[in-house]
C-alpha positions in Angstrom: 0.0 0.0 0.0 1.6 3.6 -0.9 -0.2 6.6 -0.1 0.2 9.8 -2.0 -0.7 13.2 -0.9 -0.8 16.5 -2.0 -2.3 19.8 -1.6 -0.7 21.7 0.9 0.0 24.9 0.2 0.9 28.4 2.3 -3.1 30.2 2.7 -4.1 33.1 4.7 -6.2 32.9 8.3 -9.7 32.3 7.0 -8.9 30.6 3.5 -9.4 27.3 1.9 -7.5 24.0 1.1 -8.5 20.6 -0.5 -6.0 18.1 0.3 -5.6 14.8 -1.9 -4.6 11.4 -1.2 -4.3 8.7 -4.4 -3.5 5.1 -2.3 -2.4 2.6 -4.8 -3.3 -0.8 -3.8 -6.3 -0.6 -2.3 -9.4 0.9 -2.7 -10.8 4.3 -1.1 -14.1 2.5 -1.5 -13.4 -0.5 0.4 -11.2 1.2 2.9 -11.6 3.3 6.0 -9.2 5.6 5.5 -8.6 9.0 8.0 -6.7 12.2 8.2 -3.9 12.8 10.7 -1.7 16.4 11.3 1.4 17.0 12.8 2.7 20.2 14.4 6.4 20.7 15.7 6.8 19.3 18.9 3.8 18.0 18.9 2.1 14.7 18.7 0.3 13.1 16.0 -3.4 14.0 16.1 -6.1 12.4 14.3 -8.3 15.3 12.2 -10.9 13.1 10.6 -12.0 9.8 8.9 -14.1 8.2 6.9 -15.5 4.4 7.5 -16.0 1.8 4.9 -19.7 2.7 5.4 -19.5 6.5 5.2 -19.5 7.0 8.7 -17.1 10.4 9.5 -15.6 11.5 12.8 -13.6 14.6 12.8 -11.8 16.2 16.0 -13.4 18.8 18.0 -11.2 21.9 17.0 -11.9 21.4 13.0 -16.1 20.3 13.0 -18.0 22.2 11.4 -14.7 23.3 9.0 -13.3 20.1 7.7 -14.6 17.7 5.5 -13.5 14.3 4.6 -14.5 13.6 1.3 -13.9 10.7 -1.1 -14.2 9.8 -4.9 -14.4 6.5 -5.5 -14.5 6.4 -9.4 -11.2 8.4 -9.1 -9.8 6.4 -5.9 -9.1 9.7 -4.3 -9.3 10.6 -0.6 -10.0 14.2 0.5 -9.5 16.8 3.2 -11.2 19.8 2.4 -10.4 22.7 5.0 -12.3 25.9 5.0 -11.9 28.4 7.4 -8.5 27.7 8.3 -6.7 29.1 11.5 -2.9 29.7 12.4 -3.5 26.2 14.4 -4.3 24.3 11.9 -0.5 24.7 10.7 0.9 21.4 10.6 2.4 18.4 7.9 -0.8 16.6 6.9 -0.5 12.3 6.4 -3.3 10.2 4.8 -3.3 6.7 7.1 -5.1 3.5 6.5 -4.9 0.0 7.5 -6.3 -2.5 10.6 -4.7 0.4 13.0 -4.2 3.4 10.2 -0.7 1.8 10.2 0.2 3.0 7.0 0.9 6.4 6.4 1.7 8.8 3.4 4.9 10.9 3.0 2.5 14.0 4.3 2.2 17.4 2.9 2.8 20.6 4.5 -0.1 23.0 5.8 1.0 26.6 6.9 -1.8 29.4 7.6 -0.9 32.9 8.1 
């Protein structure tokens, strides 16, 4: 399994992202798949996922902002952030698996 994620970008306090992740060898479909974020210093924190049934669980700080997404006929995973704050800041990683075990190379998220 390879993930592949991409996206990130430098925005402005308020502004909008949509990050990608393309997995080869599985399925988005089949899969539950979830968001994670880390800041300097700081520990990993699960943002959101996405169950093989739909089901989506997001942390507090971003509900209401975040969205986890997904496009099955392209095999795509999404993170779309709207209203993004200076905490938000962080190097985003796609994760799946039995324990979301496997984890993408990340991409960086810096609001200003």
């Amino acid at each position: 399994v390879q993930l592949v994620e991409s996206g990130g970008g430098s925005v402005q306090t308020g502004g909008s992202l949509r990050l990608s992740c393309a997995p080869s060898g599985l399925s988005v479909s089949d899969s539950s798949m979830a968001w994670f974020r880390q800041s300097p210093g700081k520990e990993p924190e699960a943002v959101a996922a996405i169950r093989r049934d739909d089901l989506t669980a997001y942390t507090d700080s971003v509900k209401g902002r975040f969205t986890i997404p997904r496009d099955n006929a392209e095999n795509t995973l999404y993170l779309q952030m709207n209203s993004l704050k200076t905490e938000d800041t962080a190097v985003y990683y796609c994760a799946t698996g039995w324990a979301f075990d496997y984890w993408g190379q990340g991409t960086q998220v810096t609001v200003s």
